[in-house]
N, C-alpha and C positions, 0 to 999 in steps of 0.2 A: 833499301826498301823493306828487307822483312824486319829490323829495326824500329822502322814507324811504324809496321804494322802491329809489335807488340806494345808496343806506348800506346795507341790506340785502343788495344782492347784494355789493360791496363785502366786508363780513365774510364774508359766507359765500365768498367764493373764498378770503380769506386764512383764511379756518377750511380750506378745504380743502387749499390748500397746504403748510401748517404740519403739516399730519397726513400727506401725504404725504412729506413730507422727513425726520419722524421714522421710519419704515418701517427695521424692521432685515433688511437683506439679507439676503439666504438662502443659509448656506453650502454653499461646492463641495466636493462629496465628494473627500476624498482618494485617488487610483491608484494601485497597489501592482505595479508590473511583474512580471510573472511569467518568473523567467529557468530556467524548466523544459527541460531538451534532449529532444526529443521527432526520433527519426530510424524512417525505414522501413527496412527488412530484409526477405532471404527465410530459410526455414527450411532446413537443410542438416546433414546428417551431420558426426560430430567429424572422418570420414574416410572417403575410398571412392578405388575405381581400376577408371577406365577401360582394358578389356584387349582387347589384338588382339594377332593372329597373325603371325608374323613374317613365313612364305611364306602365298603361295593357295593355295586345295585347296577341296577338297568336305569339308564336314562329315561328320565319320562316325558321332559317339555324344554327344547331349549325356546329361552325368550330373546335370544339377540342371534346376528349372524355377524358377520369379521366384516370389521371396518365401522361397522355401527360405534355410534357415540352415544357414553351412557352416563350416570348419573351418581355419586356415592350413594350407597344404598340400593339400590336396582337390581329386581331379579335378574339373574343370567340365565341361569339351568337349574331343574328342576330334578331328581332324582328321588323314582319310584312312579309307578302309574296307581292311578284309581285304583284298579285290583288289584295292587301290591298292601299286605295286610300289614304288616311295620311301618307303613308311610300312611294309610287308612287308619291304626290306632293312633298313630302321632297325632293327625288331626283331628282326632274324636279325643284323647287325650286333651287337647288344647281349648279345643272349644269349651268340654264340662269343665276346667277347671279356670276358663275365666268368666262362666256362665256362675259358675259357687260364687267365685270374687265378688263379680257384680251384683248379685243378691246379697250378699253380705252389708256391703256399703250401701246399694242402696235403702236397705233395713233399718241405717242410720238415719235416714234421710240427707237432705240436699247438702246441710253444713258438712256433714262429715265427706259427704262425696267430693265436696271443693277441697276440700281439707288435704284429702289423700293428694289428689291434682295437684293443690297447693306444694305437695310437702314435695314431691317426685320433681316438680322442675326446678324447686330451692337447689336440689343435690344433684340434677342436671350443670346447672350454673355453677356452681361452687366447684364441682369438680375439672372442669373448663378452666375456672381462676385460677383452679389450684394447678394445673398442668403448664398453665399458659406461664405463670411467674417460676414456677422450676426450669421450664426453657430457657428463661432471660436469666437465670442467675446461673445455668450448665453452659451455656452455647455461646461459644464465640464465634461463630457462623451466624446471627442474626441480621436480615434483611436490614438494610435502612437506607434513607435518600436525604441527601444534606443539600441545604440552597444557600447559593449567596450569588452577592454582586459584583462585575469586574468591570470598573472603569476603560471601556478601548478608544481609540483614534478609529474613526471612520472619515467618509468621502463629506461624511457634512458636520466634521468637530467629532468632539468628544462625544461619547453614549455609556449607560451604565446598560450592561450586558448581564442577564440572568444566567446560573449557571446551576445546572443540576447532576446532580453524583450518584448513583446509584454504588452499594457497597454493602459487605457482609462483615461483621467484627460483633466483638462485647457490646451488650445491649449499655446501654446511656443508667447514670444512677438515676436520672428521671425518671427514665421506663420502669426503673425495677419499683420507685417509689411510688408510681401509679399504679401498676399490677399488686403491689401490697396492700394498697388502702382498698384497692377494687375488690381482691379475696377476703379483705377483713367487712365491707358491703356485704360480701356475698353471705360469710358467714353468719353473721346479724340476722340475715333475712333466711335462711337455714333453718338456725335458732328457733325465732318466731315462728317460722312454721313449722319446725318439730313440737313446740309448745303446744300449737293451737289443735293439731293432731292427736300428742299426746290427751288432752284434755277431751274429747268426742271418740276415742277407742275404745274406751272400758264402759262400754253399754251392753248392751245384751248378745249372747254371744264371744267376750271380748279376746276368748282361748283359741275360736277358732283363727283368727286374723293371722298369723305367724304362717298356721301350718296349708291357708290355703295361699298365702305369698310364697312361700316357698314353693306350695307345688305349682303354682300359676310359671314360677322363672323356670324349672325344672320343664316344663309340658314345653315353654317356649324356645327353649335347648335341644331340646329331640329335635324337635320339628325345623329348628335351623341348621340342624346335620341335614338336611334332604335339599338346601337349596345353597347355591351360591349366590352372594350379593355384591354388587361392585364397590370397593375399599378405597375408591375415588374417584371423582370424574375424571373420566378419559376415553378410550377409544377402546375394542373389542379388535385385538390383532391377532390374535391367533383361538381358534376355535376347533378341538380336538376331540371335541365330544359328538356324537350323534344319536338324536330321537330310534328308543329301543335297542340302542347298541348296552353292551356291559363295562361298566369300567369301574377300576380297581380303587382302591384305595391308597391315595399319595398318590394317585397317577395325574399329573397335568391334563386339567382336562381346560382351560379359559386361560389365557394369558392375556392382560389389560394395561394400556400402555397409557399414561400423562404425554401425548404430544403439544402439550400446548409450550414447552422448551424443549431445547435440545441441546446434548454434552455429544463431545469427544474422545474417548479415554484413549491414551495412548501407554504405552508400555514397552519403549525402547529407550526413553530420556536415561543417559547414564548418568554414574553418579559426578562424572566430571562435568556433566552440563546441568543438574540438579542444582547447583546450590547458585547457579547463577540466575532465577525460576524464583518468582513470590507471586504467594496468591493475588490477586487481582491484575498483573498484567496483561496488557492488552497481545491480542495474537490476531496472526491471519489466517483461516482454513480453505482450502481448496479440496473439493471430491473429485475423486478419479472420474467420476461420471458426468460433472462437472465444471470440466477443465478450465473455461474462461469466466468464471463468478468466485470471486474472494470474496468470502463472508468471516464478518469481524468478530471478534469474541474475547473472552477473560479466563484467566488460570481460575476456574471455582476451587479446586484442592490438586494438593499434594500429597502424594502418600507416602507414609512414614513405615512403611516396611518394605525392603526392597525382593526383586525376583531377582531371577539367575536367567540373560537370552545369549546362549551360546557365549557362553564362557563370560559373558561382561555384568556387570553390577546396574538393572537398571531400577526406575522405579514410575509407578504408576503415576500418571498428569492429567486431570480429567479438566479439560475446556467447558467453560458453559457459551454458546454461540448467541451473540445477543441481534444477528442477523438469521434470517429462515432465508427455506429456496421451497416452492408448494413442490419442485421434486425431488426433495430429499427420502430417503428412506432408510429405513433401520438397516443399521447394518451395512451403509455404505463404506468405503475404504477412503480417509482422509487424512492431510498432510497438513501440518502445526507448523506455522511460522513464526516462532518465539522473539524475532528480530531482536535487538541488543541494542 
C-alpha cells in the first residue's frame, strides 16, 4: 500500500508539471508613443500700445473710457486744463501761426492756395507708395489668398470645388512690379506738382514761406505733446489716467488693444519639439476657462532666439487663432495642440 501511494503522488506531480510548462504565456500589449506637441500659452491681442505722455502735467479731459472702440487718429486724453499757461500758449501758438500761413496763401490767391493742397497730398501718396513697396521687397510675412479648383466625387458625379488659401510668405514679383510702376505714378504726379508750386511761390512775400512752414509744423508739435491719439483702430482696454489727477512722464497712462484677431504665445516648446513646428500649421487651442470649445488656428511665427524654463532650451510660438469665442479675454491661460 504505501508503495502505490508514492507511485501515485509521483504522477501526479509529473501530471502537474507537464501542464504547467505547457501554459501559453500571455501576450504583452504593444505601446504606441504618442508624439503629440502639447505647449501652454496666454491669450493676447494680434496688436496693442502701451501710451504715455512725453512731459508731466495734470490731466485735463479724458475722451474715451475702457472698453470703448476708437478709431486711428482719435483723441483719447487731453493733458493740461484751460488755465494751465504751457497748454494755453501752445494753443495761442498754433492758431497765429496758421492764421500767418493762411494769409500768406491766401495773398496769392486761389491758384496758389490749390497749389499748396495740390502739392501736400502728391507727398502724402508718394510716401504711402514709397513705404508700401519697401514692405513687399523686406517682408516675407506678407498677407495673400491663393484660389483654385479641385475636381471631387460627390452624391450626384463629379463637381469642381473652389478652394481658398489664406497665407503669409514673399510678396509675388507681380506685386513688387505693381508697387513699382504705382511709386513711379506717384512720383510723376509729385513732380508736377512740385512744379506747378514751384512756379506761384516766388510772388510777393516769397522769404516768408519756409519760415512760417516751419513754425506752423513746430506750433503743431507742442501742441501734440498735450494729447494722445489712437495709433489704430481698436478698443480702449486699459485706462490709467484720471480727470485732474498728475501723471508723469513715460508713465502709462492708455493701453489700446486691435481685438479684431487674436494670437497665442506660448513659451515652453523645447528645442526638441521646435524643429518639428513650421510656420503655417494648423493647431488646436483650448482655454482653461473654456474647457469644452476647441478653437482652430496656425503657427503665425517662430522665434529664432531661444529662453531658458528651468533648466530646458525653449523657444517662443506664437499661434494666430483663426476661430473667436465673444468670451475670450486677454490674458486668458491656453493649451496648443500642435498634433503631428
Amino acid at each position: 500500500i504505501f508503495l502505490i501511494v508514492l507511485t501515485g503522488l509521483f504522477f501526479t506531480a509529473c501530471s502537474s508539471s507537464t501542464e504547467a510548462g505547457t501554459e501559453t504565456p500571455e501576450a504583452i500589449p504593444t505601446v504606441v508613443a504618442d508624439d503629440t506637441i502639447i505647449a501652454e500659452g496666454r491669450v493676447e491681442p494680434i496688436q496693442y500700445a502701451e501710451i504715455a505722455f512725453t512731459a508731466s502735467g495734470m490731466v485735463g479731459e479724458l475722451m474715451v473710457k475702457e472698453g470703448q472702440v476708437v478709431k486711428e487718429g482719435d483723441p483719447l486724453i487731453r493733458l493740461g486744463s484751460e488755465n494751465d499757461s504751457s497748454y494755453a500758449s501752445a494753443q495761442l501758438e498754433l492758431a497765429d501761426a496758421q492764421k500767418a500761413m493762411d494769409d500768406l496763401v491766401n495773398s496769392r490767391g486761389p491758384d496758389f492756395a490749390q497749389a499748396v493742397i495740390d502739392l501736400h497730398d502728391a507727398e502724402k501718396k508718394y510716401t504711402r507708395a514709397e513705404n508700401y513697396l519697401r514692405y513687399l521687397k523686406t517682408s516675407d510675412r506678407v498677407p495673400q489668398t491663393s484660389y483654385s479648383v479641385r475636381l471631387v466625387q460627390t452624391a450626384r458625379g463629379y463637381e469642381y470645388k473652389p478652394e481658398v488659401e489664406n497665407f503669409k510668405g514673399p510678396a509675388s514679383e507681380e506685386w513688387i512690379l505693381n508697387a513699382t510702376n504705382d511709386l513711379a505714378l506717384k512720383k510723376a504726379a509729385l513732380e508736377k506738382a512740385q512744379r506747378a508750386y514751384d512756379n506761384l511761390k516766388d510772388g510777393p512775400n516769397a522769404e516768408q514761406l519756409p519760415v512760417l512752414e516751419a513754425r506752423l509744423n513746430a506750433a503743431k508739435a507742442a501742441l501734440s505733446a498735450f494729447t494722445i491719439t489712437a495709433p489704430f483702430n481698436g478698443m480702449v482696454a486699459e485706462l490709467n489716467a484720471k480727470t485732474g489727477s498728475t501723471i508723469n512722464a513715460g508713465e502709462i497712462a492708455i493701453v489700446v488693444a486691435d481685438t479684431s484677431r487674436w494670437i497665442v504665445i506660448t513659451t515652453d516648446v523645447t528645442e526638441i519639439d521646435v524643429v518639428r513646428l513650421a510656420e503655417g500649421q494648423s493647431t488646436v487651442v483650448t482655454l482653461d476657462a473654456l474647457p469644452d470649445v476647441d478653437l482652430k488656428g496656425e503657427i503665425l511665427l517662430i522665434g529664432q532666439n531661444y529662453l531658458e524654463n528651468q533648466g530646458d532650451v525653449v523657444y517662443e510660438v506664437t499661434v494666430l487663432l483663426t476661430d473667436t469665442n465673444p468670451a475670450m479675454r486677454w490674458g486668458m491661460t491656453a493649451a496648443v495642440n500642435f498634433g503631428q
